[in-house]
C-alpha positions as CSV (number, residue, x, y, z in Angstrom):
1,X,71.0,-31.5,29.4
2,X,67.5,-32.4,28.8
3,X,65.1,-33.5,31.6
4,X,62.7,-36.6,31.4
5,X,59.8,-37.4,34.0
6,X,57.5,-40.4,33.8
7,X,54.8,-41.4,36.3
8,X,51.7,-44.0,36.8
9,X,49.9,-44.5,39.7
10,X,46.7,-42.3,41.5
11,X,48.2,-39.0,41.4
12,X,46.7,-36.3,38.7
13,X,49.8,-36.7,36.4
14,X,50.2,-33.9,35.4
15,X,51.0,-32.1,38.2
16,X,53.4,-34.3,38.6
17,X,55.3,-34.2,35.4
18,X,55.3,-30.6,35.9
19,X,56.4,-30.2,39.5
20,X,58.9,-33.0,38.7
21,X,60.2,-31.1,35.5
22,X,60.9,-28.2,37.3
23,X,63.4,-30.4,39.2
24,X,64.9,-31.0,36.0
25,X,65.2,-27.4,35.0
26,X,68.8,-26.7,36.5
27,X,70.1,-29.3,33.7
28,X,69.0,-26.5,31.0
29,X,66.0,-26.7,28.5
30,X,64.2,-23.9,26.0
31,X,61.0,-26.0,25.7
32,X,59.2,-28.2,27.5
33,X,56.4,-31.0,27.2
34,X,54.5,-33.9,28.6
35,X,51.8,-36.4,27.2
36,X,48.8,-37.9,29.3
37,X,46.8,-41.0,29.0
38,X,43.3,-39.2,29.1
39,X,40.2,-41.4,28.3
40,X,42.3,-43.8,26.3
41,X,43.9,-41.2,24.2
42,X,47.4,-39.9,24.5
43,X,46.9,-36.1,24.9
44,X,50.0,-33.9,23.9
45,X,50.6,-30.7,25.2
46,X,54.3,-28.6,24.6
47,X,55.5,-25.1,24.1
48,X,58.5,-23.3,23.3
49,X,60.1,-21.6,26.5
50,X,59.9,-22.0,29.8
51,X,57.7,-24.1,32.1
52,X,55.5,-21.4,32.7
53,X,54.9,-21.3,29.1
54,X,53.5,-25.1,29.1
55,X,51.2,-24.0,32.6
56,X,49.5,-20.9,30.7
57,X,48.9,-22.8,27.2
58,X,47.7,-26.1,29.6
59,X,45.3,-23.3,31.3
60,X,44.2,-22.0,27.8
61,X,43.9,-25.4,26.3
62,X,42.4,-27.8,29.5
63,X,45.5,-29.6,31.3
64,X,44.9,-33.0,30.7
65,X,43.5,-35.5,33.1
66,X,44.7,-38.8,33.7
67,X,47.6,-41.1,36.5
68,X,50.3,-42.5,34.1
69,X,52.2,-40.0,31.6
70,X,55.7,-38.8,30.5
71,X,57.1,-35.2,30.7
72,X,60.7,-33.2,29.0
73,X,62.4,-30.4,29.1
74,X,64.1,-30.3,25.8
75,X,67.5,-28.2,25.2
76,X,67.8,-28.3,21.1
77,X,70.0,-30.2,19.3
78,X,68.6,-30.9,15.9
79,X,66.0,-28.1,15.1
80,X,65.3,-25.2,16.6
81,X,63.5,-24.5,20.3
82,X,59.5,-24.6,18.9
83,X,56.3,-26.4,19.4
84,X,56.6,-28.6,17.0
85,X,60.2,-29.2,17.9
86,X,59.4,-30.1,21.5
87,X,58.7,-33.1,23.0
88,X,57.1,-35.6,23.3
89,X,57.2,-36.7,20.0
90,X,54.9,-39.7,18.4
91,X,51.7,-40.1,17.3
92,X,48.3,-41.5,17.9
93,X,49.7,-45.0,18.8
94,X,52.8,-44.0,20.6
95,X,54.4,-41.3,22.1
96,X,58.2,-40.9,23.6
97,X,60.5,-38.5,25.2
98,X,64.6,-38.5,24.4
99,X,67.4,-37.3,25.8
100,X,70.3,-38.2,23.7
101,X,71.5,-37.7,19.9
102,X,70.6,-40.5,17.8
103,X,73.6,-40.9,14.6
104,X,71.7,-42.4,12.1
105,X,68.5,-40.6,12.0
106,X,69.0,-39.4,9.0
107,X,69.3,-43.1,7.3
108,X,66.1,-44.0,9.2
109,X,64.0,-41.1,8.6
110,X,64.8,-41.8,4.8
111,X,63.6,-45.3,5.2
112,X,60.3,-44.4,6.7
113,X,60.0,-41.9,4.2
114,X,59.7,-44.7,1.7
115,X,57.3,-46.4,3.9
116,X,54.9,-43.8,3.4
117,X,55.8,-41.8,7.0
118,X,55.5,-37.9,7.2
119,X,57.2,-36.0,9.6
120,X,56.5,-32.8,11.6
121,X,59.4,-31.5,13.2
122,X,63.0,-31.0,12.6
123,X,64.2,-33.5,15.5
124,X,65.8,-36.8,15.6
125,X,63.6,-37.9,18.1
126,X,60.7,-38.1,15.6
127,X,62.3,-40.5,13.7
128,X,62.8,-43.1,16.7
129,X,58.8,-42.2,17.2
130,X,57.6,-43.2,13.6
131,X,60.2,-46.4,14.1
132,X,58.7,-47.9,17.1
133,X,55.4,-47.2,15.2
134,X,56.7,-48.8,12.2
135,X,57.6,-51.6,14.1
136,X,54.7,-52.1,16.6
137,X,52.8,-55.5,16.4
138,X,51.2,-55.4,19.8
139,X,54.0,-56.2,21.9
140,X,56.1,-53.4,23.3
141,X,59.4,-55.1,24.4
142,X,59.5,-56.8,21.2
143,X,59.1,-53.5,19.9
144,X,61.5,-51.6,21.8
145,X,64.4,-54.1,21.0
146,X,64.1,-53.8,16.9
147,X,63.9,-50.2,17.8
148,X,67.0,-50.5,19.7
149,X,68.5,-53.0,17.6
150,X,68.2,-49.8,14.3
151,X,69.2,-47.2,16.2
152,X,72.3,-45.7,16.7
153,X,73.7,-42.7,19.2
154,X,73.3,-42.0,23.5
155,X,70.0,-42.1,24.1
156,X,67.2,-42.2,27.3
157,X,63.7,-43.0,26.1
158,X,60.2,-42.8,28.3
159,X,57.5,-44.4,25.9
160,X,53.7,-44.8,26.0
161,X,52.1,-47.1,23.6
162,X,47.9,-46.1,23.5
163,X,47.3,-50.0,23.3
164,X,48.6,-49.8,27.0
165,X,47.2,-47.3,29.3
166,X,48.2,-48.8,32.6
167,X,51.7,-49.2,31.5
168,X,55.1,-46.6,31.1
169,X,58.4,-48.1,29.2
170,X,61.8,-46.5,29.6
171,X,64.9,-48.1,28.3
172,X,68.6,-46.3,28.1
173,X,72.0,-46.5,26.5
174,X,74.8,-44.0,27.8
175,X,72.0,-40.9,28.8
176,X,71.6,-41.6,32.8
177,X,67.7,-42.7,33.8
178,X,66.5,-43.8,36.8
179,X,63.6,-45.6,38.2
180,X,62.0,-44.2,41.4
181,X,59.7,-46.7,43.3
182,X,57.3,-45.5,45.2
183,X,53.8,-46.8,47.4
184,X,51.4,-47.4,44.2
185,X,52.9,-45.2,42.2
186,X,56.4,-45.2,39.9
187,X,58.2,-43.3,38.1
188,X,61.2,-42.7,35.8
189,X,63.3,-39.6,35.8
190,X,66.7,-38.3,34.4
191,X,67.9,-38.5,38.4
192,X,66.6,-38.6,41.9
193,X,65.5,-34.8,42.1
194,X,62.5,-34.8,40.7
195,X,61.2,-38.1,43.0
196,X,62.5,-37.0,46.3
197,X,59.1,-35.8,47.1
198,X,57.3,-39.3,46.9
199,X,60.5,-41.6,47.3
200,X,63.9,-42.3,48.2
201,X,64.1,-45.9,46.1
202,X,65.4,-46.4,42.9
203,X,66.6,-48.3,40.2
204,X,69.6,-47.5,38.5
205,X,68.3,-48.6,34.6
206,X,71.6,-50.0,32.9
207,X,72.1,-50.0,29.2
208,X,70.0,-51.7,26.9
209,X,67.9,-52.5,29.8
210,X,63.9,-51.9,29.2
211,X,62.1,-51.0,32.3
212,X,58.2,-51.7,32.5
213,X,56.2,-49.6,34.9
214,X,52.9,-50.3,36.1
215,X,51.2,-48.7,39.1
216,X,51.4,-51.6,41.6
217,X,55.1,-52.6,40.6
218,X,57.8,-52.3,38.1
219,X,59.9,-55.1,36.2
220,X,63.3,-54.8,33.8
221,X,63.9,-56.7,31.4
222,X,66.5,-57.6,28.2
223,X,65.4,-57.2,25.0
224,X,64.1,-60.4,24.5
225,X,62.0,-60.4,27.7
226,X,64.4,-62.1,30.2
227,X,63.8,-60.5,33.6
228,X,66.9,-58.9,35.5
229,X,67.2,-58.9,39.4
230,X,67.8,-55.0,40.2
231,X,69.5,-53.4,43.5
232,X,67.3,-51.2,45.3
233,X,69.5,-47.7,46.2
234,X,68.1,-45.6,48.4
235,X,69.4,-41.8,47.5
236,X,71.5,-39.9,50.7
237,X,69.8,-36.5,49.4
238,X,66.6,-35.0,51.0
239,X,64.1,-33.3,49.2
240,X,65.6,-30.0,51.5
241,X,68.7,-30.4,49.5
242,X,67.3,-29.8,46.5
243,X,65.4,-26.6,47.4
244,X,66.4,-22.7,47.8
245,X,65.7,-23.0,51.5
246,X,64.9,-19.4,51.4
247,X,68.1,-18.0,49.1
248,X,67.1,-15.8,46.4
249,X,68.8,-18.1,44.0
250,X,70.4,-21.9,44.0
251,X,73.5,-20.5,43.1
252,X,73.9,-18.5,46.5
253,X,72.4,-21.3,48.6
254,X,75.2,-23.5,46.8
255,X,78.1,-20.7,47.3
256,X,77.0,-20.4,51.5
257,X,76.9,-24.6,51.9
258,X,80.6,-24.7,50.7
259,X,81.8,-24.9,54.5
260,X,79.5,-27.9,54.9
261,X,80.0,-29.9,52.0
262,X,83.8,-29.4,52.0
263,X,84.0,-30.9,55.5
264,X,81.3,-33.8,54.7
265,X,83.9,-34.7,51.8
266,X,86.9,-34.6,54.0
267,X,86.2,-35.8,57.4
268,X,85.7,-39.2,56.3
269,X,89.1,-39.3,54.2
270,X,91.1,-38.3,57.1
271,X,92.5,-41.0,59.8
272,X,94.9,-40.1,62.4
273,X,95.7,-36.6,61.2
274,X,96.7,-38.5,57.5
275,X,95.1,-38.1,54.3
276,X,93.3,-41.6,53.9
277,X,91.8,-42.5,50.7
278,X,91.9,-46.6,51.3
279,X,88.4,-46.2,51.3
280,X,88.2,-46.2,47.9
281,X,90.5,-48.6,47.4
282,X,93.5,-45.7,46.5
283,X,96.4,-47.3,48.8
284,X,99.7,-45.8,49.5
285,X,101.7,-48.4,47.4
286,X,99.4,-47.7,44.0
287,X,99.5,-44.2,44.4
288,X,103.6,-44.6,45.1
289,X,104.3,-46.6,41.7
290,X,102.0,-44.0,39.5
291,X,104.4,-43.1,36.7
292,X,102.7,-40.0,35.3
293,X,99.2,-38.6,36.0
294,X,96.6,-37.2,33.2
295,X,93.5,-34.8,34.4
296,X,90.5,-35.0,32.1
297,X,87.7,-33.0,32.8
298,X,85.1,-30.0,31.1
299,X,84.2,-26.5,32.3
300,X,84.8,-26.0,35.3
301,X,86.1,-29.5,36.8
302,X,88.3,-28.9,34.4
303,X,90.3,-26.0,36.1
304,X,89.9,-27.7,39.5
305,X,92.0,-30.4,37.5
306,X,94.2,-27.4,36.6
307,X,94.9,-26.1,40.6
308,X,95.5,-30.2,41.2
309,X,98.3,-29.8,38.8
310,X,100.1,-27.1,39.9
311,X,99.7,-28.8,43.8
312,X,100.6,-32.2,42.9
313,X,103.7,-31.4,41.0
314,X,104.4,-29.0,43.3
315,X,104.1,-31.6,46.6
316,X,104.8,-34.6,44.7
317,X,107.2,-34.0,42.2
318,X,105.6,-36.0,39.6
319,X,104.5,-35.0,35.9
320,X,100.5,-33.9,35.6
321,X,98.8,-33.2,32.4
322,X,95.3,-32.0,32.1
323,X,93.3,-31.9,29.4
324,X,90.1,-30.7,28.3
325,X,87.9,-34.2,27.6
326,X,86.5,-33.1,24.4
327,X,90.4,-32.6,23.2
328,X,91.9,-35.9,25.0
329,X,91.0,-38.5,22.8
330,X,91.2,-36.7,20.0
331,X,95.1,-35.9,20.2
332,X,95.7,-39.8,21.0
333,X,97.1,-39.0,24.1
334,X,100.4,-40.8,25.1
335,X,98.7,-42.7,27.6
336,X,100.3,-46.1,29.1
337,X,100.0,-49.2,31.5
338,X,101.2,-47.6,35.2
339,X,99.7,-44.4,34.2
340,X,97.0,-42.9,36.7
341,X,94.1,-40.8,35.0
342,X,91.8,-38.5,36.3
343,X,88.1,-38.2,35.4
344,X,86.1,-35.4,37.1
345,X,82.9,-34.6,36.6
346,X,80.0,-33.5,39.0
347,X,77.2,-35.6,37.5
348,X,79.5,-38.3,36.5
349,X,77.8,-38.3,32.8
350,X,79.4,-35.3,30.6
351,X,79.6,-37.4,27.5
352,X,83.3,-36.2,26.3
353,X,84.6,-37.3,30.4
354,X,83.2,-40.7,29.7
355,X,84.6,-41.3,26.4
356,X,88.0,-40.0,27.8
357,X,87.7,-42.6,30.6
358,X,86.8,-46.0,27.9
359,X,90.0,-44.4,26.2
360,X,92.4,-44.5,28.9
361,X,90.7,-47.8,30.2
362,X,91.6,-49.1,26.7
363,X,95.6,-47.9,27.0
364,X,95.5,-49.9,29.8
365,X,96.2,-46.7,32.7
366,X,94.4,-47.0,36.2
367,X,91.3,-44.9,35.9
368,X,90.2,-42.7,39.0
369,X,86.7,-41.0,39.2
370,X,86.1,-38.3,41.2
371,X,82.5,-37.8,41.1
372,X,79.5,-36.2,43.2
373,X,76.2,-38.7,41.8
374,X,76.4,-41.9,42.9
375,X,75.9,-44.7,41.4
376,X,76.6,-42.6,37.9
377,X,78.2,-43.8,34.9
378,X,81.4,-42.4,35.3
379,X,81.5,-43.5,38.8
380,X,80.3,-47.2,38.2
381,X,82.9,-48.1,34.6
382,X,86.2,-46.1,36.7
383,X,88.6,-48.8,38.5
384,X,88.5,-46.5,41.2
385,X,85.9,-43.6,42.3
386,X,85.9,-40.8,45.4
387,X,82.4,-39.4,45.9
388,X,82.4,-35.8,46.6
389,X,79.7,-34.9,49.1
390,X,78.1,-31.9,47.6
391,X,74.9,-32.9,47.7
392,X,72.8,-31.6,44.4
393,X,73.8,-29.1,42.8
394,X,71.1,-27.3,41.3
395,X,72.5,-24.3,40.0
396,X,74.0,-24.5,36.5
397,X,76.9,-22.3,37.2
398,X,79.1,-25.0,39.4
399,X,79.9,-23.5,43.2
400,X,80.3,-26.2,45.5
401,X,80.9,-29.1,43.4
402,X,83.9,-27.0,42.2
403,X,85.3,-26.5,45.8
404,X,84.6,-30.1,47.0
405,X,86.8,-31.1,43.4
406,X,89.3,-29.5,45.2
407,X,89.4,-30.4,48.4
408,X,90.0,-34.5,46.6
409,X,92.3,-32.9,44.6
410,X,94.3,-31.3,47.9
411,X,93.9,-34.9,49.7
412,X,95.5,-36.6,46.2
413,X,98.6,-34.4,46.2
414,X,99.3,-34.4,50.0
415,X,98.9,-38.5,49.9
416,X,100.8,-39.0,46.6
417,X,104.1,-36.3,47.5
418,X,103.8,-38.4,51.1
419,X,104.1,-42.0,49.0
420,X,106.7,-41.1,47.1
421,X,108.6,-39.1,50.0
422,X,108.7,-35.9,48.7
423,X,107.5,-34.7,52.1
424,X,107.8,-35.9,55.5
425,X,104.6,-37.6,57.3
426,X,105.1,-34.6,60.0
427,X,104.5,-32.3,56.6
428,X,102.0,-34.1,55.4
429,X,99.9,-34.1,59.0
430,X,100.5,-30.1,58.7
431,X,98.9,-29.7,55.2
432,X,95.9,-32.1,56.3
433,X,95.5,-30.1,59.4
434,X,94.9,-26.8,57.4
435,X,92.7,-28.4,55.3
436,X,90.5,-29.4,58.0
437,X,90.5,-25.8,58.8
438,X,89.0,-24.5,55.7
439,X,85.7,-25.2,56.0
440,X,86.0,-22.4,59.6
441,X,88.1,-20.2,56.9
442,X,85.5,-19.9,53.9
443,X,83.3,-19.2,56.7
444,X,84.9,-15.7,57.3
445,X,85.5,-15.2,53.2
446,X,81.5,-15.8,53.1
447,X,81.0,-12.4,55.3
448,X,82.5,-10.6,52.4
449,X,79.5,-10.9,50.0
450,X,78.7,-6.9,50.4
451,X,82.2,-5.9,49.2
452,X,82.3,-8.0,46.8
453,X,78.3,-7.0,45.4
454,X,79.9,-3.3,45.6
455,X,83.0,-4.6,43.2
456,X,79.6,-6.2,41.0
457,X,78.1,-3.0,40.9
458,X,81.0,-1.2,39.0
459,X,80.9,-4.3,36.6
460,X,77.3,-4.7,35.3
461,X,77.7,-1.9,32.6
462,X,81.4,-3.5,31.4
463,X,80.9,-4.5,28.0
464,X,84.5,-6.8,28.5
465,X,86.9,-7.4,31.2
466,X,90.3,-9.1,32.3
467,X,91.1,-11.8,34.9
468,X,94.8,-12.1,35.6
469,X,97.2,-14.1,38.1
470,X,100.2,-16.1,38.3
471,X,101.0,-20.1,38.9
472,X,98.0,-21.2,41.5
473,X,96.4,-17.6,40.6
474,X,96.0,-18.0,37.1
475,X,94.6,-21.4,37.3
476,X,91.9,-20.1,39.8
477,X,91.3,-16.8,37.5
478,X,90.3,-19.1,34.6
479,X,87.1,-20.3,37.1
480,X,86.3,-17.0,37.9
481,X,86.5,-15.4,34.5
482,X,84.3,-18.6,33.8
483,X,81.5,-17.9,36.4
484,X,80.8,-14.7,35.3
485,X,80.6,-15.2,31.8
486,X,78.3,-17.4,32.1
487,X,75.7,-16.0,34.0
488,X,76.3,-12.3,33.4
489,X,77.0,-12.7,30.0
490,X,80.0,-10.4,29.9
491,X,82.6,-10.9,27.8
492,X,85.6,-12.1,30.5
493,X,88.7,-13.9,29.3
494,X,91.9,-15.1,31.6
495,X,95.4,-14.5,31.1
496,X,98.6,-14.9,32.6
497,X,99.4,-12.3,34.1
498,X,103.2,-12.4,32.8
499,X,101.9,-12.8,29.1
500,X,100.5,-9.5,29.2
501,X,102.6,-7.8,27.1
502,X,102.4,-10.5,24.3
503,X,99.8,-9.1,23.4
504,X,96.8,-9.2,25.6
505,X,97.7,-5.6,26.9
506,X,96.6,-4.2,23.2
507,X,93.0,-5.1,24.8
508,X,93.0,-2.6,28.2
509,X,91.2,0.9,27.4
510,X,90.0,3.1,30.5
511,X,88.1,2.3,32.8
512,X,88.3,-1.6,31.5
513,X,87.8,-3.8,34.7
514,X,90.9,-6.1,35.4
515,X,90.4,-8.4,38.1
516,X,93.9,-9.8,39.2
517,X,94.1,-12.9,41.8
518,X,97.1,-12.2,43.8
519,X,97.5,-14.6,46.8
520,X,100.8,-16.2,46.2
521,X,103.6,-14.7,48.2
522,X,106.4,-15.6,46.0
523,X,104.6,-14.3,43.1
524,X,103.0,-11.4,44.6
525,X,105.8,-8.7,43.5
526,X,105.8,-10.1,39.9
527,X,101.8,-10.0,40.0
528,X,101.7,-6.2,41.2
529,X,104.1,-4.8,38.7
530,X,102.1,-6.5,35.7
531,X,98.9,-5.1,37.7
532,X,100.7,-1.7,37.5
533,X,101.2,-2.3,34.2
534,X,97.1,-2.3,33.2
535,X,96.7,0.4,36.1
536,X,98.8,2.8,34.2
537,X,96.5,1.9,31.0
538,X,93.5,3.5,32.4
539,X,92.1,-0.1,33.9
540,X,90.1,-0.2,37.3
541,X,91.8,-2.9,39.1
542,X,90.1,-5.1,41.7
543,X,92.8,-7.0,43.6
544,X,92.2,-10.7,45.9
545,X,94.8,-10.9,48.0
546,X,96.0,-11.9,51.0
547,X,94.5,-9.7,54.4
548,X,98.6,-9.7,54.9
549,X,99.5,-8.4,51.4
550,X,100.9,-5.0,50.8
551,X,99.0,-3.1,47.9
552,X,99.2,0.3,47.8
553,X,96.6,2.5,46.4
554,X,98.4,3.4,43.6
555,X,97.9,-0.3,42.6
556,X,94.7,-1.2,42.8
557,X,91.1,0.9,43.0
558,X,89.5,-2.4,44.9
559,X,91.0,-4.6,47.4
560,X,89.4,-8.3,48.7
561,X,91.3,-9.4,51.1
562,X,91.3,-13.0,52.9
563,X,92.5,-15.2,55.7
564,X,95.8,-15.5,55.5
565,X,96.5,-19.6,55.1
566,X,99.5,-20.9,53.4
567,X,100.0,-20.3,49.4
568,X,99.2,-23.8,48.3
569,X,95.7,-24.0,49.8
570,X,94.7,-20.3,49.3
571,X,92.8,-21.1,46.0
572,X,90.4,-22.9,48.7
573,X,89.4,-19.5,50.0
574,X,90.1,-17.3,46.9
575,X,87.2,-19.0,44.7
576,X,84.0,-17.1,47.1
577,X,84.3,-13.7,46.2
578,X,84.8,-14.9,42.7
579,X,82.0,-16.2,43.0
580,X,80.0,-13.7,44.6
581,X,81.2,-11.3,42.2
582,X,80.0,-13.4,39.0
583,X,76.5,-14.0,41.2
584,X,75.7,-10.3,41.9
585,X,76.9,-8.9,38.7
586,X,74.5,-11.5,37.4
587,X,71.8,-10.5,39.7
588,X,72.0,-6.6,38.9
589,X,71.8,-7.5,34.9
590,X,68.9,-8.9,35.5
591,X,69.7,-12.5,34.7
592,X,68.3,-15.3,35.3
593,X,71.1,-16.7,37.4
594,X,70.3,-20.7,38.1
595,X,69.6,-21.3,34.3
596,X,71.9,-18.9,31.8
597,X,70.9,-19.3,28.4
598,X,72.2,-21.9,26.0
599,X,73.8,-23.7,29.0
600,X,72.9,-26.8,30.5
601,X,74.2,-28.9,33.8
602,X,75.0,-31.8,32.4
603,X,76.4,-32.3,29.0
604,X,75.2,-35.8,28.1
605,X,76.3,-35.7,24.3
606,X,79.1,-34.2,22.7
């Protein structure tokens, strides 16, 4: 959610923000900007749109000239996406970028209202602008720290003062920014993507931290000038990584590594044929005295919490509740000392995930992370984090990071159900063992992607459709009723597929699509007679089964059919043609698949 660049040293800037901003644009934006010491002016240029939008004016206008500048892509907030709404924000003395929601803006725009302060735009960031302005005696960290001491709410800042043209600030409270070092030349960025090109070395800014970037070095310091020793990390991700490498789209890169990244996460957490977790300091005796468990996540880590639930009290026998993070807190959750909770996120910042996590850290439960950016927030304040391996995820619509969630999630149950002896170690080496074969399975399910662009075809004019399952099923449904809502923009809802006939059933008309998940043996007859029941409605029924299953023709007009593993693990293979359904419908409507409207990757503010 929002995207900030920063640079100094002998590169035209410029073309830096911008290249580095288009890094940034999986995270989701509708305008962008950036702001260029030229001359010993700060030059401003932004526009409503896309980053092309920026290039054309910039073209029109003269790009400006100069080696130390900030960039953003903006996704709106307070005001509308416009110029004048876009960032940066400021004025001849000082310019900044934001990514964050400030609370009190409102309190301090009336104050420098009094003071005789006019303002342009709509946003909240304006009014930390004209602060810093207010402010500003000639000494920037000074500065920075009253600012930070007035304001209120998550924010990231990148600030240029005019009275210092060799110099960039940044400073940070709960919105992620990083540092990148580089040879005569630094930079700040929202995370590593858009400094993989010049550098591998960062800082990881911490909050209420103020970092102070010059060409030939950078130094952090407190508020009051004090200056903090920093860890160099060096990110694991190379600039190949965070490239199409020749796909058409992120999205179907992301959906073809799956295989890779799920055996990356795995091999390492597996020791003699056992799930092995000790790693990250998860042993056998914690996981053994864990009273109840709690699964708090958003979107779509959400409903890999949900298929976690349905294994774990299935191996494990032991109560699971998940909940969606923006609801958790807000129920006051009955959450205890020898509780273990869940926190799943991909970029290990979603705002309502974090809050979730201070909450049960303040109930006194054992907090576990499972995360895919290191060194994140989420990651760093959990007592205990598992790094998924994905590798960036560029694509807004979550494909890997989803199936790597899992794959933790498998490991979790078949350890915990071991610790408490609900199955035998010889059980426990069976389940690993198939899940060390899964990444050679999803290879054979990726073959698939021409039947399922034929089911897309008979999709794109749908104006609504239906996913339906049972148990495991319906959890996995809800993902893929997800995907392809929000890329194709179809209306697509999941149901149960035994609630039907409370109701949903009113909703099927003829030729409605229904796409019914249907990989679980013991459910399977229950799940063809409720598919029979939509079928006999006049709805064109695309069934995901098992290459084992029976399904006549007179149940289904469209059959996927996969590997045939065993029940528990067949969500691990039964999420690709979801997904390559929701891609290719997408692709046919003419969407822009790797950034859907109104969505962004990471949701840094609630």
């Amino acid at each position: 959610m929002c995207g900030i660049v920063g640079y100094i040293g002998d590169r035209e800037c410029a073309d830096v923000l911008v290249d580095g901003l288009r890094k940034l644009e999986y995270r989701g934006y509708d305008s962008a900007g950036i702001a260029v010491f030229q001359n010993g002016k700060i030059v401003v240029e932004k526009s409503k749109g896309k980053l092309d939008n920026l290039e054309e004016k910039m073209a029109k206008d003269g790009k400006p000239s100069g080696h130390c500048g900030i960039g953003h892509t903006r996704w709106a907030t307070h005001g509308e996406p416009s110029d004048i709404n876009s960032h940066p924000h400021g004025n001849k003395r000082v310019s900044i970028v934001h990514n964050g929601i400030i609370e009190n803006y409102k309190q301090i725009k009336e104050f420098l209202i009094a003071q005789g302060y006019g303002f342009e735009s709509e946003t909240d960031t304006e009014t930390v602008a004209k602060l810093l302005d207010y402010y500003y005696d000639g000494n920037p960290i000074e500065t920075i720290g009253k600012m930070m001491d007035k304001v209120r709410g998550s924010y990231a800042f990148g600030i240029m003062f005019r009275d210092f043209p060799d110099s960039l600030f940044a400073v940070r409270k709960e919105s992620p920014l990083i540092v990148g070092l580089g040879e005569n030349e630094n930079f700040i960025a929202s995370d590593v993507t858009p400094i993989l090109k010049y550098t591998k070395n960062y800082y990881l800014l911490e909050p209420g931290e103020i970092a102070v970037l010059k060409r030939d070095g950078v130094k952090v310091v407190t508020p009051e000038n004090e200056e903090i020793e920093k860890e160099v990390l060096t990110a694991d991700w190379d600039v190949d990584a965070a490239e199409k490498g020749g796909y058409a789209h992120f999205m179907l890169k992301e959906i073809n590594e799956q295989p890779s990244v799920i055996k990356t996460t795995i091999s390492p957490r597996i020791q003699d044929g056992m799930p092995y977790l000790e790693e990250s300091g998860l042993t056998i005796e914690m996981l053994k005295n864990y009273r109840r468990i709690f699964i708090v996540a958003c979107g779509t880590a959400m409903h890999a919490g949900l298929v976690g639930k349905y294994i774990i009290e299935k191996l494990a026998r032991i109560e699971v509740t998940v909940d969606i993070a923006s609801e958790f807190r807000y129920r006051d959750p009955l959450i205890e000392e020898g509780d273990l909770v869940i926190l799943v996120s991909q970029s290990g910042e979603t705002a309502d995930t974090y809050a979730a996590l201070k909450l049960a850290k303040e109930r006194g439960a054992t907090t576990l992370s499972i995360v895919n950016v290191k060194g994140s927030t989420i990651a760093r304040e959990a007592d205990i984090v598992i790094y998924t391996h994905a590798g960036p995820e560029i694509s807004v619509a979550s494909t890997k990071a989803y199936s790597v969630q899992l794959s933790i999630m498998y490991l979790l149950a078949f350890e915990i159900a071991y610790a408490k002896g609900k199955i035998t170690k010889e059980r426990c080496m069976e389940l690993t063992k198939q899940l060390v074969e899964i990444p050679d399975r999803l290879s054979e399910v990726l073959v698939l992607k021409e039947r399922c662009q034929f089911i897309a075809s008979r999709l794109v004019n749908a104006d609504s459709l239906l996913y339906i399952g049972r148990g495991l099923d319906y959890a996995l449904s809800m993902e893929g009723s997800l995907k392809l809502k929000e890329i194709s923009y179809i209306h697509s809802e999941s149901y149960a597929a035994g609630e039907l006939k409370h109701g949903t059933i009113s909703l099927v008309t003829d030729d409605m699509p229904v796409i019914a998940v249907a990989t679980q043996s013991d459910l399977l007859e229950k799940t063809i007679s409720n598919v029979k029941e939509v079928k006999a409605r006049g709805a064109k029924v695309t069934v995901i089964c098992k290459e084992d299953a029976e399904i006549g023709k007179d149940v289904a007009n469209h059959l996927i059919t996969l590997p045939v593993m065993e029940d528990v693990l067949m969500p691990m293979l039964a999420a690709v043609p979801m997904q390559y359904i929701a891609y290719y419908t997408a692709v046919l409507k003419g969407c822009d698949v790797d950034q859907p409207r109104n969505l962004a990757k990471s949701v840094t503010v609630e």
